[in-house]
Backbone as CSV, one residue per row, in Angstrom:
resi,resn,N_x,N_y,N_z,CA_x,CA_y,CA_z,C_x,C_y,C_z
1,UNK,-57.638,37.171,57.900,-57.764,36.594,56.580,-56.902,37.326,55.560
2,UNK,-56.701,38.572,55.547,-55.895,39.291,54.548,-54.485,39.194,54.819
3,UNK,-54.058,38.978,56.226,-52.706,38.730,56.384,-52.414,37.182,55.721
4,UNK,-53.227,36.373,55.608,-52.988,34.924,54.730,-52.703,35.229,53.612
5,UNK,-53.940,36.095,53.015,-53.275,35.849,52.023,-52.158,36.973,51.205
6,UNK,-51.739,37.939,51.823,-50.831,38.749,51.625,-49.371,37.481,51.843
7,UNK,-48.787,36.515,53.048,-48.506,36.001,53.065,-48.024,34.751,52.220
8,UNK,-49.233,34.618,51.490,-49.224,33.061,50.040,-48.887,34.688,49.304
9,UNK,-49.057,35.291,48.763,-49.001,36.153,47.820,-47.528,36.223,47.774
10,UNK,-46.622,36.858,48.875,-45.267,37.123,49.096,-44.644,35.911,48.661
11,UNK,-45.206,34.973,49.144,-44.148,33.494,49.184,-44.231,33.194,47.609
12,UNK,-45.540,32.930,47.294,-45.461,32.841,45.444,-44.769,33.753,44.748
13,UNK,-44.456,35.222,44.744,-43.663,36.064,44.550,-42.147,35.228,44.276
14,UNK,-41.395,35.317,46.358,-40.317,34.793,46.216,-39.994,33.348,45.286
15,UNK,-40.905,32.461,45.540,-40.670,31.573,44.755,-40.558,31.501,43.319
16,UNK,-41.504,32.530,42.546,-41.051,32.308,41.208,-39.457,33.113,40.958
17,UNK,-39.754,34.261,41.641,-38.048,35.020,41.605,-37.076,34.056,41.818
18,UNK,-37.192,32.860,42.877,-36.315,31.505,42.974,-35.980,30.914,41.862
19,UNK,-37.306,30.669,41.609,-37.224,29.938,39.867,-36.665,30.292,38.763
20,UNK,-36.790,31.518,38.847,-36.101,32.664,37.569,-34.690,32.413,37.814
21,UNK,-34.179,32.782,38.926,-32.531,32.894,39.570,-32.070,31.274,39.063
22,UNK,-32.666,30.659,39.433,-32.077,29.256,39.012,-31.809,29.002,37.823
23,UNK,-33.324,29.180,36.732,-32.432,28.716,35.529,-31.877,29.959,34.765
24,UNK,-31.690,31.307,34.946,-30.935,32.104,34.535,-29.189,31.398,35.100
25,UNK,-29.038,31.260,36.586,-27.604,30.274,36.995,-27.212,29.374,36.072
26,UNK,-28.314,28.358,36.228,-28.103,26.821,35.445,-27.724,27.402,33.970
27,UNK,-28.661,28.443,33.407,-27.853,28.631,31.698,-26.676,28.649,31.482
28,UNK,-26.376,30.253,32.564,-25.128,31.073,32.741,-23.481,30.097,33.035
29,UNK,-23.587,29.232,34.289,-22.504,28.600,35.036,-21.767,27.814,33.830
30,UNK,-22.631,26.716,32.879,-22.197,25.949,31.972,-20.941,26.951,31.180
31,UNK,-22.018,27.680,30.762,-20.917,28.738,29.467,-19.940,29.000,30.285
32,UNK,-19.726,29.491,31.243,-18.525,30.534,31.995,-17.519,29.159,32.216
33,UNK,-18.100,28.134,32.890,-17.309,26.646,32.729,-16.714,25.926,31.713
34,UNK,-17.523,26.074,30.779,-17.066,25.430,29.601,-15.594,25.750,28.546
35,UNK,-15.225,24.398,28.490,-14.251,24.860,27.467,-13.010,25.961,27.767
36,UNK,-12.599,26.110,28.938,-11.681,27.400,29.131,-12.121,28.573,28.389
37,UNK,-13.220,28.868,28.971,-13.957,30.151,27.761,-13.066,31.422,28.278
38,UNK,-13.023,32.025,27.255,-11.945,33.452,27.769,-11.981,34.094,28.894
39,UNK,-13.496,34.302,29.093,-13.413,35.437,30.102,-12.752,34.784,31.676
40,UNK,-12.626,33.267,31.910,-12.136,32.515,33.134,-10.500,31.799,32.670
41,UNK,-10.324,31.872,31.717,-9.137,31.166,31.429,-7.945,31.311,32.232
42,UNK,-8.052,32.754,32.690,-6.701,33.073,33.552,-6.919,32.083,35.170
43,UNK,-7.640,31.702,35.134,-8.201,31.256,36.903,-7.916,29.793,36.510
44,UNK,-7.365,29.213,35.868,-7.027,27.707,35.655,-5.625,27.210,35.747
45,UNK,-5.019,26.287,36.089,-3.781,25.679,36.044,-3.931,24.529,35.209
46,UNK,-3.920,24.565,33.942,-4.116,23.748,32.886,-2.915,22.486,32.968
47,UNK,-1.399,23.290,33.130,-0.546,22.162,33.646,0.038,21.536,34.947
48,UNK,-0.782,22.379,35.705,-0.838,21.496,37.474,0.250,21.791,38.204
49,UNK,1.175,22.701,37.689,2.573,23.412,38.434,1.984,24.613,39.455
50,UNK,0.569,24.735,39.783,0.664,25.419,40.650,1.056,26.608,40.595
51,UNK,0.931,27.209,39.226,1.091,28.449,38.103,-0.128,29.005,37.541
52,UNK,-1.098,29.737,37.975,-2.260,30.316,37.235,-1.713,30.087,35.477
53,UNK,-2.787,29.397,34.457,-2.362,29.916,33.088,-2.440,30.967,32.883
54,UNK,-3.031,32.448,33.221,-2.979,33.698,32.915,-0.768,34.499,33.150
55,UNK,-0.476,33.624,34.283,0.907,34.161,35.157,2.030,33.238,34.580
56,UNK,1.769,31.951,33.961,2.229,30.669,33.363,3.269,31.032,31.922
57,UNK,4.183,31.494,31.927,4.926,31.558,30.892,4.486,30.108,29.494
58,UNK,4.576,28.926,30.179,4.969,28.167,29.539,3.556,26.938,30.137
59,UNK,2.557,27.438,29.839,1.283,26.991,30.596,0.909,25.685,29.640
60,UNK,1.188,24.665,29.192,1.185,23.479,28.802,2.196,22.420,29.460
61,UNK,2.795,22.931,29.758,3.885,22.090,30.508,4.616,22.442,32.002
62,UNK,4.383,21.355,32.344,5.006,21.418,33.982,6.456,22.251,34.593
63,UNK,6.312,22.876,35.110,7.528,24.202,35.073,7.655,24.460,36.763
64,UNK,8.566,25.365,36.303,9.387,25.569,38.167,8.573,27.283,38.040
65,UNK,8.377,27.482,39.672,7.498,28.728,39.531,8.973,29.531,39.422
66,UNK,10.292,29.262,39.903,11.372,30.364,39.589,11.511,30.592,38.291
67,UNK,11.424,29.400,37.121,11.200,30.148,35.702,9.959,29.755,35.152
68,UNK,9.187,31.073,35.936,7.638,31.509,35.225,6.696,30.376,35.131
69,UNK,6.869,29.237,35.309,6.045,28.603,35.122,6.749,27.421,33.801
70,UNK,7.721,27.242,33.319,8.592,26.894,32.160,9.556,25.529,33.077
71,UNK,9.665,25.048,32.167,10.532,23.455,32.446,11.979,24.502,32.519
72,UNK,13.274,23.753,32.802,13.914,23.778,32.907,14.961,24.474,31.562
73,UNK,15.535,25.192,31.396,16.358,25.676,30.164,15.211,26.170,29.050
74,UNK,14.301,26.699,29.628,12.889,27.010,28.795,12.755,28.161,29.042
75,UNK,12.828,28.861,28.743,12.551,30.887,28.926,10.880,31.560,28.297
76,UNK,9.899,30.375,28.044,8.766,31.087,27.487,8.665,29.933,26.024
77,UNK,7.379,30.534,25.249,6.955,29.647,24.146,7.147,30.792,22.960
78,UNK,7.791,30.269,21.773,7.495,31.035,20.432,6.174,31.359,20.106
79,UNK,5.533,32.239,19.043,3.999,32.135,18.688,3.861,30.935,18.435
80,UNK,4.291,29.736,17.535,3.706,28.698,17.113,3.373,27.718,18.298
81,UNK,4.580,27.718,19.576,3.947,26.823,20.612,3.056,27.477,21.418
82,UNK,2.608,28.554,21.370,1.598,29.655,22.322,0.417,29.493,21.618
83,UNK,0.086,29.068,20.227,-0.812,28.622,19.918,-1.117,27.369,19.508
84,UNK,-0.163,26.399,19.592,-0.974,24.930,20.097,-0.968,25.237,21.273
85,UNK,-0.518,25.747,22.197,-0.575,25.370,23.606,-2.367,25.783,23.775
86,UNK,-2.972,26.802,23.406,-3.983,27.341,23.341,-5.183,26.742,22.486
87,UNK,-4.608,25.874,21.490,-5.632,25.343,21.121,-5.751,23.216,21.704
88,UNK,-4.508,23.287,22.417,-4.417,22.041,23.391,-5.444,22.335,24.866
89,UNK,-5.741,23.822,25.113,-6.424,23.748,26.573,-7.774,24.184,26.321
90,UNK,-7.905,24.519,24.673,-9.657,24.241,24.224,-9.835,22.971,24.295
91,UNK,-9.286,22.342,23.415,-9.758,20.671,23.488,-9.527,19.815,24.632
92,UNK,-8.967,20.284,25.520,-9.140,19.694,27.181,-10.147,19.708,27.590
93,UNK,-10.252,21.137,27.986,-11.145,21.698,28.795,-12.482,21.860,28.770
């Protein structure tokens, strides 16, 4: 009889610890997903060249990986296109 219920005891244990883990995940995953939030931004290919945006010279636009990630006769973005480009992969993403 005491091994029963030591048994339901353990399992109700694990299960609420289940429960906890889940919606602590379910809060957590959204934010880290959402929106190209900083701390993941480098782990995205925002323009699909197959260029991490963190490694992406020219990470709004489709580029050759021999120049950085940049279209053709393109060497990189000034500040002003580095920040639309940045505020183009908030409102994407």
């Amino acid at each position: 009889m005491r091994n029963k219920k030591a048994v339901e005891m353990h399992f109700m244990i694990m299960l609420i610890i289940a429960v906890i883990v889940f919606f602590v995940l379910a809060i957590m995953i959204p934010n880290l997903l959402r929106k190209g939030g900083e701390d993941t931004e480098g782990f995205f290919d925002f323009d699909n060249d197959g260029i991490l945006n963190n490694l992406d010279k020219c990470a709004c636009h489709y580029g050759e990986e021999d120049n950085g990630g940049c279209p053709s006769g393109k060497d990189g973005y000034n500040d002003a296109e580095r920040e639309k480009c940045e505020e183009d992969m908030k409102k994407e993403t």
